[in-house]
C-alpha positions, 0 to 999 in steps of 0.5 A: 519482537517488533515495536513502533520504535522498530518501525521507525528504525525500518523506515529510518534507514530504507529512507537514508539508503534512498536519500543517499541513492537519489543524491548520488544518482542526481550528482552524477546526471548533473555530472553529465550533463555538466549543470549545476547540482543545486536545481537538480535538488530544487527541481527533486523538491518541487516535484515531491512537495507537488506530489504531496499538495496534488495527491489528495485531489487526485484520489477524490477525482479518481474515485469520485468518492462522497463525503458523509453528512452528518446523521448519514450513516450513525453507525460509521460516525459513531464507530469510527469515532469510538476507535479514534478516541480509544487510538488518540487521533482526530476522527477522519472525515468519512466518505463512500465510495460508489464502487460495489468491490469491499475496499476502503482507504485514507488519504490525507495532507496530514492526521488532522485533515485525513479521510477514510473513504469505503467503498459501498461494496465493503458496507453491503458483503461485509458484516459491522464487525468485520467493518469495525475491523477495517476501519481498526486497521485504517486508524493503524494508518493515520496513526503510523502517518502511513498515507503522508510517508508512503505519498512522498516515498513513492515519489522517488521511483516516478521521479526515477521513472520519468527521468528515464522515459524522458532520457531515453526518448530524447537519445533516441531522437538524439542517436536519429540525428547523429547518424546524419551529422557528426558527433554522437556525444550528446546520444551516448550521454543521454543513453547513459542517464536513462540506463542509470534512471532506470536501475535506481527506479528498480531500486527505489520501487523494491524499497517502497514496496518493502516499506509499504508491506511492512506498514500493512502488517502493523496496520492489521496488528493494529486493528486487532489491538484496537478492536480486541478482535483479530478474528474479525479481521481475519474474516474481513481480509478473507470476504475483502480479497474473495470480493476483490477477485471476482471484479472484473478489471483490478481499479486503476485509479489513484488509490491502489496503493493505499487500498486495505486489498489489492485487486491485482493481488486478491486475483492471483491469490484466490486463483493460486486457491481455486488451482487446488480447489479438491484439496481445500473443499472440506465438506465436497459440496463443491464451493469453498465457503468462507471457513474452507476459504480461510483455512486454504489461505492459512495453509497457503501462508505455511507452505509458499508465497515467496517468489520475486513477482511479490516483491513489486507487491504493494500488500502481503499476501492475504494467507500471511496476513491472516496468520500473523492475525491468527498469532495475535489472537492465539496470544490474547486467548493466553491472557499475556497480550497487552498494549506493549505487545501490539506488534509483538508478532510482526 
């Protein structure tokens, strides 16, 4: 049985391995390099506080969103509000997004400053309940703060990341250099760090994509509590990954990772469906309606979805995340499920 308590602890000790990971790993390059300790921690700082300061602004460019007015759209005011006082958190402002995929996201420097962006696809193949679910499941993440930890989190692997492209193109130029004159210490210094820059960005990125998949879950478990319905976000996940599939590029903007869909992920899903299309299309009038769609990805999230490719994934896949949704729902028919049983499936 899962609880927020138990979240907590999931994040806590993810968090400690990569703290103590990037300290050791910081140490040694600093042995290396034979510098100081202290500006490798200061410098890891002023990298993730810019992180932090710069992200919000570089999701509103990338996806060149527009903040509502008030009276512009009643019905998203007046249900985002709802579910906000009902979840005890400041209502986030709202915005749309001019992209015709159904996705929606938050972002924010912190609860009280939060946005939740739609994009206008979501509004136009979704119908209000299924929107009312995914807002539910946006509120999940202001109020598990997603957004501001996973922000500083994935902060660590980049910084990997660009410690090793750095490194390595510097012993590269260094190794071309030494071959002309004597000495090649400084290449073979280089080399190491980028080696060892490259396997702690392994690390730290199957640890925040972990993190990040866990906090999906209790995102959705969430919307089904706050909403009463998993059904309509069963139903919202199903229309939000078929919509996504059929876009012709996955988004490469700054807000992929906070999305409630992945295009990359819905592609590979809805393909893995359509490869077995005689199998899941009941009524054999040669197209997978939105039940027969539904019931494939349960039947899916039964039989397989394990492999290591998902590991790097951001999101579950979609057949995992309706059947957890289906438990809950299952639950509440029973008449046992009440608010200190909200992540009991998780």
């Amino acid at each position: 049985m899962a609880s927020l308590a138990q979240l907590k602890l999931a994040m806590i000790l993810p968090n400690l391995l990569l703290g103590i990971i990037f300290a050791v790993f910081l140490a040694a390059i600093m042995f290396i390099l034979q510098l100081g300790l202290i500006w490798a921690f200061i410098l890891a700082g002023i990298f993730i506080l810019i992180q932090y300061l710069v992200g919000p602004a570089v999701v509103r460019a990338s996806t060149r969103l527009h903040y509502l007015k008030s009276d512009e759209n009643p019905w998203l005011e007046s249900t985002a509000k709802e579910l906000s006082q009902k979840s005890g958190i400041p209502a986030p402002r709202l915005a749309i997004v001019p992209n015709s995929t159904p996705n929606a996201f938050v972002f924010g420097r912190t609860s009280k400053d939060a946005t939740l962006a739609v994009h206008e696809g979501l509004l136009q193949q979704l119908n209000q309940d299924e929107v009312k679910g995914v807002i539910g499941h946006e509120l999940g993440h202001i109020k598990h703060k997603d957004f501001l930890i996973m922000t500083a989190l994935s902060s660590l692997p980049l910084l990997a990341y660009l410690i090793f492209r750095t490194s390595f193109e510097a012993a590269r130029i260094s190794g071309r250099a030494s071959r002309k004159k004597e000495g090649g210490g400084l290449a073979a210094a280089l080399f190491v760090i980028s080696s060892l820059s490259y396997i702690v960005y392994i690390v730290a990125l199957l640890c925040v994509m972990r993190l990040s998949r866990l906090r999906e879950h209790y995102a959705d478990a969430y919307s089904a509590y706050v909403t009463g319905s998993p059904r309509t976000l069963e139903s919202a996940l199903t229309k939000i990954t078929y919509g996504l599939s059929l876009a012709p590029n996955p988004e490469k903007d700054g807000a992929r990772t906070l999305y409630i869909g992945d295009p990359a992920l819905a592609k590979a899903e809805i393909q893995s469906i359509v490869s077995k299309k005689e199998e899941y299309d009941l009524d054999r009038d040669g197209v997978l309606d939105e039940k027969e769609l539904e019931l494939a990805m349960e039947k899916e999230a039964k039989s397989r979805w394990l492999t290591v490719n998902r590991w790097f994934q951001t999101h579950p896949a979609t057949f995992q995340r309706i059947l957890l949704l289906r438990e809950i729902e299952n639950e509440m028919t029973t008449g046992k499920y009440s608010s200190d049983r909200v992540y009991s499936r998780i």
